[in-house]
Structures are given as C-alpha cells and as structure tokens.
C-alpha positions as CSV (number, residue, x, y, z in Angstrom):
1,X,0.0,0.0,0.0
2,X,1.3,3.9,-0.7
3,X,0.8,6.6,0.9
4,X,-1.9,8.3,-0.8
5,X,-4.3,8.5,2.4
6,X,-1.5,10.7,3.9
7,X,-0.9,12.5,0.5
8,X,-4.6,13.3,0.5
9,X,-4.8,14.5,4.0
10,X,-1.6,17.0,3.3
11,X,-3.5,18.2,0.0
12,X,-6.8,19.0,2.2
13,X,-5.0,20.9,5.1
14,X,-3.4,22.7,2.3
15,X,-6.6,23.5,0.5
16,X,-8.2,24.9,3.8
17,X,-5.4,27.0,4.2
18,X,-5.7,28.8,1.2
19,X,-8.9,29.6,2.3
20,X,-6.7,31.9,4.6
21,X,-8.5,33.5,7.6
22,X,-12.5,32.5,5.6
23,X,-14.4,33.7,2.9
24,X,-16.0,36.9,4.9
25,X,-12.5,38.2,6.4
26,X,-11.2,37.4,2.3
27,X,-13.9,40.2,1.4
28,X,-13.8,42.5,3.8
29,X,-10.0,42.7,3.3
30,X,-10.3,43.6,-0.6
31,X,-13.2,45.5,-0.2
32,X,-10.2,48.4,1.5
33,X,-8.4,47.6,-1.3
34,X,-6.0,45.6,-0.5
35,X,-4.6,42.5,-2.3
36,X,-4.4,39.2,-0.1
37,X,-1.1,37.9,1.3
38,X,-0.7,35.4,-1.4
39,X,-2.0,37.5,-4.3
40,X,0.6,39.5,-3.3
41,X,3.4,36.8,-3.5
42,X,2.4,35.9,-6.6
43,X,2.1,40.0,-8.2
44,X,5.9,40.3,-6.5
45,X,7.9,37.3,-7.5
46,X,8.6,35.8,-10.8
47,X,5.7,33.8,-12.0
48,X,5.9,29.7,-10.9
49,X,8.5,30.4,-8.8
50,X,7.1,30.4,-5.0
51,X,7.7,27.2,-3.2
52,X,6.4,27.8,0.0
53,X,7.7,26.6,3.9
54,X,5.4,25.2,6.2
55,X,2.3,25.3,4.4
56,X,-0.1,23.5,6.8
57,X,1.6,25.4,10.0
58,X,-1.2,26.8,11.8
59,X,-4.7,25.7,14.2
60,X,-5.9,22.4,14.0
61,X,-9.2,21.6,15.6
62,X,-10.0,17.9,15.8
63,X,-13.1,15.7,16.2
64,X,-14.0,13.2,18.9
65,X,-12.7,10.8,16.6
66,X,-9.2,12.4,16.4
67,X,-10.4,13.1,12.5
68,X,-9.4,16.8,11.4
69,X,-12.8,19.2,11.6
70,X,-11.4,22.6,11.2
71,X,-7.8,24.0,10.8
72,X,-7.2,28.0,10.8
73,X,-3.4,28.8,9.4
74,X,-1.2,30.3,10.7
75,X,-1.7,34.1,9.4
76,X,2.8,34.2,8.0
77,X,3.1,32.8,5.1
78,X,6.3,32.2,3.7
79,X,9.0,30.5,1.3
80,X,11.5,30.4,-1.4
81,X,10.8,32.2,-4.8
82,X,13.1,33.9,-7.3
83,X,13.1,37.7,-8.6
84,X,14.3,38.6,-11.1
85,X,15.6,35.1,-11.7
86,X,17.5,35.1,-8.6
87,X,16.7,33.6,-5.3
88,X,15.0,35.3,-2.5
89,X,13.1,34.9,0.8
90,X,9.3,36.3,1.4
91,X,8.0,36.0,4.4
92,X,3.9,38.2,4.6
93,X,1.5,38.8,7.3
94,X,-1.7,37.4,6.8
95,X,-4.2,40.2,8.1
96,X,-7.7,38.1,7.5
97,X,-5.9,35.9,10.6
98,X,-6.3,38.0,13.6
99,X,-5.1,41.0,12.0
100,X,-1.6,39.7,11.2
101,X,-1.1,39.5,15.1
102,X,1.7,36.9,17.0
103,X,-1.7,35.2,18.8
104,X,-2.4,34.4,15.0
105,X,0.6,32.9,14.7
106,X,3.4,30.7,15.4
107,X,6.5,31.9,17.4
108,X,8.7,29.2,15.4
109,X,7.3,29.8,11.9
110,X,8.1,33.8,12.8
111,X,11.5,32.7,13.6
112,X,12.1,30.8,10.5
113,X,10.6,33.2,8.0
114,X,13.1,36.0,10.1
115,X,16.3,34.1,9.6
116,X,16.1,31.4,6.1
117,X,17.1,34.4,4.6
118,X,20.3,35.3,6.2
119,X,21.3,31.6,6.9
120,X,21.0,31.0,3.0
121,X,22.5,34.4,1.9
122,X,19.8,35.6,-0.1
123,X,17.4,38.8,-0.1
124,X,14.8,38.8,2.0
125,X,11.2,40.6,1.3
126,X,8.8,41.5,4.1
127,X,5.3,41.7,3.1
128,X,3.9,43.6,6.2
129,X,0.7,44.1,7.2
130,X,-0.3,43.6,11.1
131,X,1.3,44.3,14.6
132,X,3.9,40.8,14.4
133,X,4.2,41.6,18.0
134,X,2.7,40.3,21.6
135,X,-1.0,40.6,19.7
136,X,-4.2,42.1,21.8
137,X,-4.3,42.2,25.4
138,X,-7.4,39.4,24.7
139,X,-4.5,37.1,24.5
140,X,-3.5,37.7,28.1
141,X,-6.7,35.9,29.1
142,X,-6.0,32.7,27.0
143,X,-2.2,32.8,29.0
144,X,-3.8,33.6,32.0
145,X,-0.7,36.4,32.9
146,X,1.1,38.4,31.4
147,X,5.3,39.1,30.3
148,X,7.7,41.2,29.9
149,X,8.6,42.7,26.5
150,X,10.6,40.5,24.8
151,X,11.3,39.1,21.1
152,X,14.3,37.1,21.4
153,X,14.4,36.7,17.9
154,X,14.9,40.2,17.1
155,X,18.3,40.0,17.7
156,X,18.5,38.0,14.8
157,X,16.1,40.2,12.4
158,X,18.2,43.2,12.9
159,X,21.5,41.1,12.4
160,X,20.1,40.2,9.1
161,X,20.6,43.7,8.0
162,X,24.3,43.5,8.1
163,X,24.3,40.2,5.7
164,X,21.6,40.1,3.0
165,X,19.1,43.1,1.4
166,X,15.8,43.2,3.4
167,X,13.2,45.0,1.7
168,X,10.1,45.9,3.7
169,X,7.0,47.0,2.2
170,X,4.3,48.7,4.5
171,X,1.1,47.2,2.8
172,X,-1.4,47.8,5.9
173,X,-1.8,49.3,9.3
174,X,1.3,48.5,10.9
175,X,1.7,49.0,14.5
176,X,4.4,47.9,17.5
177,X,6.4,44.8,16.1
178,X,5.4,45.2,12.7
179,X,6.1,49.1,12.7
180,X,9.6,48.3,13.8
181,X,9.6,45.4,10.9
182,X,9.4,48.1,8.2
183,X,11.9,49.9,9.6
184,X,14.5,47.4,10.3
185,X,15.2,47.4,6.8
186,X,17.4,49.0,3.9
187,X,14.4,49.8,1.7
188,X,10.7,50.2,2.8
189,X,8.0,51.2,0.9
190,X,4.1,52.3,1.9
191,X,0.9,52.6,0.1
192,X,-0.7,56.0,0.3
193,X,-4.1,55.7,1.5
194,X,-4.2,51.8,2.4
195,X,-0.3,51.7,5.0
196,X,-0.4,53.4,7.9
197,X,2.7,53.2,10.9
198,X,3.0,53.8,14.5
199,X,3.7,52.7,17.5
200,X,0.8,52.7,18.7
201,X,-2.6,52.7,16.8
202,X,-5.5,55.3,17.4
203,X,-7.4,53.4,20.2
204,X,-4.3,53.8,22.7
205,X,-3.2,56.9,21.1
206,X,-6.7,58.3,22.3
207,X,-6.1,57.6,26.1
208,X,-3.3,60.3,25.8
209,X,-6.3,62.6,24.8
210,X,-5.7,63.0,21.2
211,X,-8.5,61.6,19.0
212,X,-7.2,60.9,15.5
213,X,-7.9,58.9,12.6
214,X,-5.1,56.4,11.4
215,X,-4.4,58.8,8.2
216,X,-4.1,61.5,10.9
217,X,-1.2,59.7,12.9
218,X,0.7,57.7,10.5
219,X,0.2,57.6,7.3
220,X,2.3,57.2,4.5
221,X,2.4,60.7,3.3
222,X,3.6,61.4,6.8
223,X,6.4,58.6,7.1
224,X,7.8,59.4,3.4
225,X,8.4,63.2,4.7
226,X,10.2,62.4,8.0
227,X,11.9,59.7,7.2
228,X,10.6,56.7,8.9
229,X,10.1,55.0,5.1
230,X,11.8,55.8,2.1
231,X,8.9,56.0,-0.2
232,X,5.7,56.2,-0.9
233,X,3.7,54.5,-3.5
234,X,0.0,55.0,-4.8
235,X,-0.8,50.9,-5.3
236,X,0.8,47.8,-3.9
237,X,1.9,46.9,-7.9
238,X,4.1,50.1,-7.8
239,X,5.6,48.9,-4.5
240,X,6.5,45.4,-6.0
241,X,7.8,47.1,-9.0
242,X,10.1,49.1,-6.5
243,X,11.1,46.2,-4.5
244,X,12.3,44.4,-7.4
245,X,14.1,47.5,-8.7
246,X,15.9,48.1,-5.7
247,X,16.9,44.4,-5.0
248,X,18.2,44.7,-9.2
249,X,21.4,46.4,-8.0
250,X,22.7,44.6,-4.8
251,X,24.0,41.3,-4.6
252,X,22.3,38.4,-2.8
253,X,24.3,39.1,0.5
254,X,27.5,41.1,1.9
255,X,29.7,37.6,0.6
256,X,29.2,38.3,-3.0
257,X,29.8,41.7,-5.3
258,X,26.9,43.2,-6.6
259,X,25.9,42.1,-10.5
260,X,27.4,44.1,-13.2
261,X,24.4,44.2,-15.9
262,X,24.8,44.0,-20.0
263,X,24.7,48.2,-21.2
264,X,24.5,49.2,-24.5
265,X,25.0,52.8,-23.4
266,X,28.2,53.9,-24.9
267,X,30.8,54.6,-22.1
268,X,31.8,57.6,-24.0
269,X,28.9,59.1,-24.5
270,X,29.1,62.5,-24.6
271,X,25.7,65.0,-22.9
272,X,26.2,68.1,-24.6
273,X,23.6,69.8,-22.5
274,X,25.8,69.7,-19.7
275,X,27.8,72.8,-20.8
276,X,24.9,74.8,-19.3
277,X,23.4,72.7,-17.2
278,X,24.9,75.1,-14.4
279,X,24.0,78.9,-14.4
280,X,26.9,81.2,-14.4
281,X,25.5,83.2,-11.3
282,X,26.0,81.2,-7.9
283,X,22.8,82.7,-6.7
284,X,20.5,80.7,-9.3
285,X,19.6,77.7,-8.8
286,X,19.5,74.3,-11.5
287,X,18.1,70.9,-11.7
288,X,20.7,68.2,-10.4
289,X,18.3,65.5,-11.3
290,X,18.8,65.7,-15.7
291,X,22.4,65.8,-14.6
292,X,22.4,62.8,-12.9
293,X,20.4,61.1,-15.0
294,X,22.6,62.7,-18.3
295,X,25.5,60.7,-16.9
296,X,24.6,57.5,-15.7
297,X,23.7,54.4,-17.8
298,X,20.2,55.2,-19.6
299,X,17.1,54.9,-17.7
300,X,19.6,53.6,-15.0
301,X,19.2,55.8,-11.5
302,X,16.7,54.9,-8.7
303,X,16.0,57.9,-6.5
304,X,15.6,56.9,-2.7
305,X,14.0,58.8,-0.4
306,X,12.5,62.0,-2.7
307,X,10.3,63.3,-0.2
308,X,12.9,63.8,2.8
309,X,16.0,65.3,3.4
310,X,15.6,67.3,-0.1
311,X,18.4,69.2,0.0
312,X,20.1,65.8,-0.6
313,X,19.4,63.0,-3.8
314,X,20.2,59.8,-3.2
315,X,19.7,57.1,-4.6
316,X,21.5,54.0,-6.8
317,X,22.3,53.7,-10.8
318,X,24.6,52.2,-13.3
319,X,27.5,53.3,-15.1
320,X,28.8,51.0,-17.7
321,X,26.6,48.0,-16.3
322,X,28.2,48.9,-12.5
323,X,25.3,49.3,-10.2
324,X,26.7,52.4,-8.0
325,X,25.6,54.7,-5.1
326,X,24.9,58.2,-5.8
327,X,24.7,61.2,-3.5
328,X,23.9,64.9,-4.7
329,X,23.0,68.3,-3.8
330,X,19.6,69.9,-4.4
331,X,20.2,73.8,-4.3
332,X,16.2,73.4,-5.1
333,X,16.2,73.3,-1.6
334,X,17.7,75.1,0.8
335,X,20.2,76.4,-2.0
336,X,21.4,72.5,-1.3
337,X,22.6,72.9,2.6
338,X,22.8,70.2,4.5
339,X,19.8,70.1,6.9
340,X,19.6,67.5,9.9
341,X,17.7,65.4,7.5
342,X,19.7,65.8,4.9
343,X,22.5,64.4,7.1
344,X,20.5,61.3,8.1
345,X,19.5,61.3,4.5
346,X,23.1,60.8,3.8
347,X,24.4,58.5,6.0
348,X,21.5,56.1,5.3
349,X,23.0,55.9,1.7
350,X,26.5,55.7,2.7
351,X,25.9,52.6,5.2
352,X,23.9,51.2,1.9
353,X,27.2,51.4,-0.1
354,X,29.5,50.5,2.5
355,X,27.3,47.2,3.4
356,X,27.1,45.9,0.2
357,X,30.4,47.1,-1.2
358,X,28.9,49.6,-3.9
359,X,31.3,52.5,-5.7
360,X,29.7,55.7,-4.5
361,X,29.7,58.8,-6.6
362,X,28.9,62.0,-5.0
363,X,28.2,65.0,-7.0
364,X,29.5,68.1,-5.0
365,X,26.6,71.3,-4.4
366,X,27.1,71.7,-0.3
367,X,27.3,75.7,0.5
368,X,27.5,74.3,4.2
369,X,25.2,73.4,6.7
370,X,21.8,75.3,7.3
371,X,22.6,78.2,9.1
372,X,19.8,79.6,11.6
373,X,17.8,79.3,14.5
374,X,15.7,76.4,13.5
375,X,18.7,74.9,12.2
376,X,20.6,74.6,15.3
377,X,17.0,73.6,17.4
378,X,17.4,70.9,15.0
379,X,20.5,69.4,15.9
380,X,22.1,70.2,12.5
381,X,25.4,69.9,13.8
382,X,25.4,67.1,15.5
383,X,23.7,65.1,12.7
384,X,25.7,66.7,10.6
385,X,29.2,65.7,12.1
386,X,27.3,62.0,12.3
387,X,27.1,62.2,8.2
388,X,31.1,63.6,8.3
389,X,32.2,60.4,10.2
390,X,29.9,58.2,8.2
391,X,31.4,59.1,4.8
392,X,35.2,59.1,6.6
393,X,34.2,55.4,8.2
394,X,33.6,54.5,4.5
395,X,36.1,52.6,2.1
396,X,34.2,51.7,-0.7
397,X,35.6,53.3,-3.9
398,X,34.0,56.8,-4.3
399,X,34.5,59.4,-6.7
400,X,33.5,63.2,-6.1
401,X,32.3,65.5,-8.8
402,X,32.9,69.2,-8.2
403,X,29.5,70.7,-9.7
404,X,29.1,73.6,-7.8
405,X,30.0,74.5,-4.1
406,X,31.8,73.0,-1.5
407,X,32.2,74.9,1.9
408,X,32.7,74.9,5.0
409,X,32.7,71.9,7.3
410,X,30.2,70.0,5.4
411,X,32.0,70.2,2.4
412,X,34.3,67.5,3.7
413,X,31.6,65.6,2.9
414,X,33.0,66.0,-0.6
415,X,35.0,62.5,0.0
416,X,35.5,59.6,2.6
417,X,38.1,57.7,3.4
418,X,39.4,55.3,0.9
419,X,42.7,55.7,-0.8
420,X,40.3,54.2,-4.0
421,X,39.1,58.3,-3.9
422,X,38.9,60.3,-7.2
423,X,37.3,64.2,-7.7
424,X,37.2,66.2,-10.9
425,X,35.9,69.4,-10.8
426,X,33.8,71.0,-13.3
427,X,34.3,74.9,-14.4
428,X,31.5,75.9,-12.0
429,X,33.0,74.5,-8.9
430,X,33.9,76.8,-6.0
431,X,34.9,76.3,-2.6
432,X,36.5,77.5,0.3
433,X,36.2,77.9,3.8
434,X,33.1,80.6,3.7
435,X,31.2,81.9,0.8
436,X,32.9,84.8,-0.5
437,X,29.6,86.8,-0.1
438,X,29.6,86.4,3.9
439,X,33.1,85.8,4.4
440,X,33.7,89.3,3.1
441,X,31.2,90.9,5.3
442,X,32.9,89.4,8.0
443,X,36.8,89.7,7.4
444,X,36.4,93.4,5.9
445,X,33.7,94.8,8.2
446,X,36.1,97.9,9.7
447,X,37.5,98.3,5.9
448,X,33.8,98.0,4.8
449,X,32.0,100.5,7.3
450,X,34.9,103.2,7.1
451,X,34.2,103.4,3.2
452,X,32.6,106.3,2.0
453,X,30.3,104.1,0.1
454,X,29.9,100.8,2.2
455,X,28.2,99.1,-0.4
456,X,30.9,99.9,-3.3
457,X,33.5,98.8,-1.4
458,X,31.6,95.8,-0.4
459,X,31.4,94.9,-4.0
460,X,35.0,96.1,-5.2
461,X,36.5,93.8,-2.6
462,X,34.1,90.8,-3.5
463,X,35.2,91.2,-7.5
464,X,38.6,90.9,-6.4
465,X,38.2,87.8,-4.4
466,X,36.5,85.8,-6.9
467,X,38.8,86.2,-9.1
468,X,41.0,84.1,-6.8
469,X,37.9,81.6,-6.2
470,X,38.2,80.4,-9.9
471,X,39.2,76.4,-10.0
472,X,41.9,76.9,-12.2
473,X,43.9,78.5,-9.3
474,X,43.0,75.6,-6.9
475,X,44.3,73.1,-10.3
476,X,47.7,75.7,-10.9
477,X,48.6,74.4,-7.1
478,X,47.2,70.8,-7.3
479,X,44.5,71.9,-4.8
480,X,42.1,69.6,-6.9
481,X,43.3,67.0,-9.5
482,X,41.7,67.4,-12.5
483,X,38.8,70.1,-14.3
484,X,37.4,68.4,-17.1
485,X,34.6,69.4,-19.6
486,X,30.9,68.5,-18.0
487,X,29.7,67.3,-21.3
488,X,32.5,64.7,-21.0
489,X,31.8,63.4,-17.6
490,X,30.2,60.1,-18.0
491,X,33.2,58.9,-19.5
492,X,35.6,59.5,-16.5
493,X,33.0,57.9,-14.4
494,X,32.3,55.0,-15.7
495,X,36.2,54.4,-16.3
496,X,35.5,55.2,-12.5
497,X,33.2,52.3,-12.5
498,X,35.2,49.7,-14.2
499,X,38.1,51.0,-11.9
500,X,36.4,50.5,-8.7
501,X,34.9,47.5,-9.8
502,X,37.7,44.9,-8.9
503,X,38.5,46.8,-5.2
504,X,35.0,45.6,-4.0
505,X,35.7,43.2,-1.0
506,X,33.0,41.3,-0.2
507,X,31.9,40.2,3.5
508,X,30.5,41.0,7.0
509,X,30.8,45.0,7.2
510,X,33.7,45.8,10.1
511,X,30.1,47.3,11.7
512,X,26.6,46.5,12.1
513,X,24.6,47.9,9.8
514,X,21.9,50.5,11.4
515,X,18.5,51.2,10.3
C-alpha cells in the first residue's frame, strides 16, 4: 500500500489554508483595497517560482474521533521564490488571521521566516501588514498572565541587516512589532491611502487625549516626509515594481559583489547639454536630477528617499553595467545645505554602499550646513558631524564630482576615506572655507564701514576675491586634481566604474549595519 491516504490528508490541510482566515474576512480585506497575502506573493515574485515553507503550520481543531474538523493557518506565510531570476526569501502577514497578530501565529514559523534568509544568503522581502508583535491584550486571558517585553528573535532580524538586502513593504496598518519590521530594513515602501505606521494605533493613542484617525497619525504621506520610510507608493503593484528594482542592483548578500548588468549605453557618451546645465550666477539655482540622470547608464538611476532630506538626492544607478551609489546636492532646496535630515539622509546611503560594497559617486553642491535658529534647534550639527564620520568610516571606492559649491565643514563631505578616492571638478566648482559673499562681510567689516560708500567697497573687494575663487587656481597648485569638460563626464566615471569594480571586498561590514 502507498501513501496516498496521507498525501490526501496534506492536500486537504493545504486547501483549507488557502482559504486563509474564511471567505468573509477574504472580502472584507479587498473591499479596503487591498490584495491578499498570497495575491501579493504571486504579483511580486517571478511567475511559478514560489515554493512555500510550512504550508499546513497553523490551528488544527479535531473531532472526537481524532479526525481533522477545522484548521485555521497560521496568518505568515512564507517561502522560497526567485526575482528577477535570482533567489530570494518572502515571508507576509496574513491580516484576514487575527489582523496579522503573534496570537495568529506561530512563534517558530516567525522565527524561521526571520532568519532562512540570512542563513541561506539571499534577499529577503517582508510583506507587512499587522502588529507581528505580543497581539491584543485578549491574548492575556488565553495565558492567564502576562510578560515582559521580549522578542528574542529580534536579535537575529536586525543582524540580518548587516548580511543580505531586506526590503520591507508597509502594505497595511502596521503597529508595534510590525512598525519596527518596516523599519529594520534597507528599503521600505508604503501605500498612500491603504499603509499606515506607529507605535501605537488610534485606540491607545486616544487615552493620551488625542482623537485621530489612522491617516491623521501615520500615514504614508507622513512617514515618506520624516523619514521613517523611504517611499511612498499610490498601489501595492508600484511597491513590488520598486522592491524588485531596488533588490536589481545589490547582490544576494555582503559575501558576493553586486551584478554588473549588460549596457548598451556607450561609455563615452558625450551629454552636450551639460555645458549649461549650471547657471553662471551662484545665486541661481539648477536641476541636479537631468544631470544625474545625463551621466549614468540610460534609464539607470533609482532615486531613494524623494520626499525627505531634499536638500540631498540619493539614490542607486549604473554606469557601464556597475550598479553604483549616488549622493547629490539639491540647491532646489535650501540652496542645497545640508539640513539634519539631509545628514541622516546621507548617512543612510552611505551605510547602503558600505554594506554591500557599492562604488559611491557623489556629486558636489554643499554651500554648508543650514545656518539659523531652526537649524541649530534641529540638531544640525550634531547630525551633521554623524554624516562627516559616516562618509570618513567608508572605504568603498567613491569618486566626487565638483559641480558647484563645497564649503565649509560640510563640504568635507565631498569625500570619505578610501585611498580608492577620485574628484574632478567641473568649471562651475567653488569652494573655500566661507562663501565669499559672507566671508567678506565678516573679514572686511572695519574696511567695509569706514568706506565712503559701504556698499561699493563691499562689492569692489568681493570682485577681487572671486577672481582668486576660480578652480583653475585651486588646479595651478594641485588643490584639486583634475577640471574636465561636464559634457564629458560620464566617460571618467564609468572608467570610475570599471576601476572600482575589482577593489570591491566582499563580506561581513567591520560594523553593524543601522536602520
């Protein structure tokens, strides 16, 4: 005899778990518009692919006769699938189960889904959408007492972050646990209208006296503008679309290089528009983003982060088939100072590239930090001085175009610490200590007010010092290596690219990475 009977029995307890949490809490999810956990593993990964783990884990409920009568799953599902064509981990929270709760669970099926992916070396995706946590206080009454605060195994989620890409995508509302889920992560992603985050939902928020909606406290129009996420997306389509992307230019984990792609962008290509692509007066500001997107491989760079920090682009692209970091000024914003954001903005990227061992290539607008009151209530300098030691910390091969300004303290941001470190300076560039327009008024005051004409001599003594501001002085004393023509810049970079390529050194980063 074989063992259909037993093949039979698996196929049923699989069936009734597809059924997921029952028809009626199936329709009341879709009617807010949201896709189901496994309609969403099958719109993310590539088609076929999804071999899942523990497909019958969950609550059994048996007969007199020891014969299965019911069986409720448990509300992660998870598994194996590839995107892309490569191998990854997705683990989602099945809201129609107790609202994606850990009483809807299983502690070891959390556990697993957590850490396959960093024991196998492959990217992980989070599918999020419930608390993941110690679930409703209801569940003190089935324990009969309560515990402290403790998820042993997020030890082991955050280490994750320092071995393989985690991508986290925000797809409900999202509280405690499954707040700091999204977060723990190098990319996360939230659906405007449908994700909300917190700590703690409306309902406790209210005891504190404030009565809001869930829109009102966290949603994802919110989250993209402090921070908390990197973006926001208007469907759960556009989020898988994003996840893929950003998972497109890393490599599996820390132990491999990233995968150079095939580019049919010619390496020399020249971007003629680039000759004026920066105004002649300082004072007016340009787009950085056609610059960027001039230079790198076609249809190549993935902004990260739009919405926050604007003073700063980050973001990752291609040059020459090399995925690559890239950091820029904004002078859309804030003439492109570094805010307290911006620096945190920053660093994010630069802990990216120095994980997972990609070139970075910063293109230089920093007049300084934002100067003012609510600057400095902000902390400006002291996140500021974070972003200086994160760029220094890093050793990845980085190369620093000179588009425009670079002064004061935070234009050491300019470079970090690799000897692998190459700057070229277009015409535009100027730097210093101060701005000549305040340094003047500061250095020359008694020269300035004793004038007959304050204002004439102001400006007579400002001529004469830009003269001496032009790059081609700083280049006479090899104060900057090399000026080159802007319309010819992709070339040096991705010369930068194949360069830097072979210097990648794969493996554990010297520190843990921090989300």
């Amino acid at each position: 005899m074989g063992w259909d009977p037993e093949l039979d029995d698996l196929k049923r307890r699989q069936k009734l778990a597809l059924e997921l949490g029952g028809a009626d809490k199936v329709a009341r999810h879709r009617s807010a518009g949201k896709l189901t956990v496994r309609e969403r593993i099958a719109g993310l990964v590539d088609e076929g692919t999804f071999e899942e783990i523990g497909s019958v884990a969950g609550f059994p409920e048996y007969d007199e006769d020891g014969r299965l009568a019911a069986f409720t799953p448990a509300n992660v599902v998870c598994g194996s699938a590839h995107i892309g064509g490569r191998n990854v981990f997705i683990t989602g929270d099945d809201f129609t189960v107790r609202g994606g709760a850990n009483d809807g669970g299983l502690r070891d099926k959390f556990q697993y889904a957590e850490t396959w992916a960093k024991n196998w070396r492959v990217p992980l995706v989070r599918l999020v959408d419930g608390t993941g946590g110690g679930g409703s206080v209801k569940h003190l009454e089935t324990m009969g007492r309560t515990y402290l605060p403790d998820v042993p195994q997020f030890t082991e989620v955050l280490d994750a972050l320092s071995e393989v890409p985690v991508v986290a995508l925000g797809l409900g509302s999202v509280a405690g646990m499954g707040a700091a889920r999204v977060c723990a992560s190098h990319y996360s992603v939230m659906v405007r209208g449908t994700s909300q985050l917190f700590a703690a939902g409306p309902p406790v928020v209210a005891r504190t006296g404030q009565t809001l909606t869930k829109e009102e406290l966290g949603g994802s129009q919110i989250h993209a503008k402090n921070g908390t996420i990197d973006d926001e997306v208007t469907t759960e389509q556009e989020a898988f679309a994003r996840a893929r992307r950003f998972l497109s230019y890393l490599p599996s984990s820390v132990h491999e290089a990233a995968p150079r792609v095939a580019c049919d962008d010619p390496p020399n290509r020249s971007a003629d528009e680039l000759i004026s692509a920066v105004p002649r007066n300082a004072r007016q500001v340009y787009k950085m983003r056609p610059i960027l997107e001039a230079i790198t491989d076609a249809d190549s760079f993935f902004e990260i982060g739009k919405a926050w920090g604007r003073s700063v682009i980050t973001g990752l692209a291609r040059l020459n088939g090399w995925p690559v970091a890239i950091l820029a000024g904004d002078p859309y914003h804030y003439g492109g100072a570094w805010t307290a954001d911006a620096s945190r903005k920053a660093i994010r990227l630069i802990d990216l590239a120095q994980t997972f061992q990609l070139p970075v290539v910063h293109f230089v607008d920093i007049p300084g930090f934002l100067i003012g009151k609510d600057a400095e209530a902000s902390g400006v300098m002291r996140y500021g001085t974070q972003a200086l030691v994160a760029a220094r910390q890093s050793t990845v091969p980085w190369c620093a175009v000179m588009v425009r300004k670079a002064f004061g303290m935070a234009g050491l941001a300019q470079r970090n610490g690799s000897g692998a470190f190459q700057r070229y300076a277009w015409p535009s560039a100027q730097w210093g200590s101060l701005p000549i327009a305040g340094g003047v008024e500061a250095a020359y005051r008694a020269v300035i007010e004793a004038a007959p004409d304050p204002a004439a001599k102001r400006a007579e003594i400002e001529t004469r010092l830009e003269t001496l501001q032009s790059p081609l002085r700083t280049a006479e004393a090899f104060g900057v290596e090399e000026i080159i023509d802007p319309r010819r810049t992709r070339s040096y970079l991705t010369r930068f690219a194949d360069l830097a390529a072979p210097l990648r050194r794969p493996g554990r980063p010297h520190f843990g990475y921090r989300p």
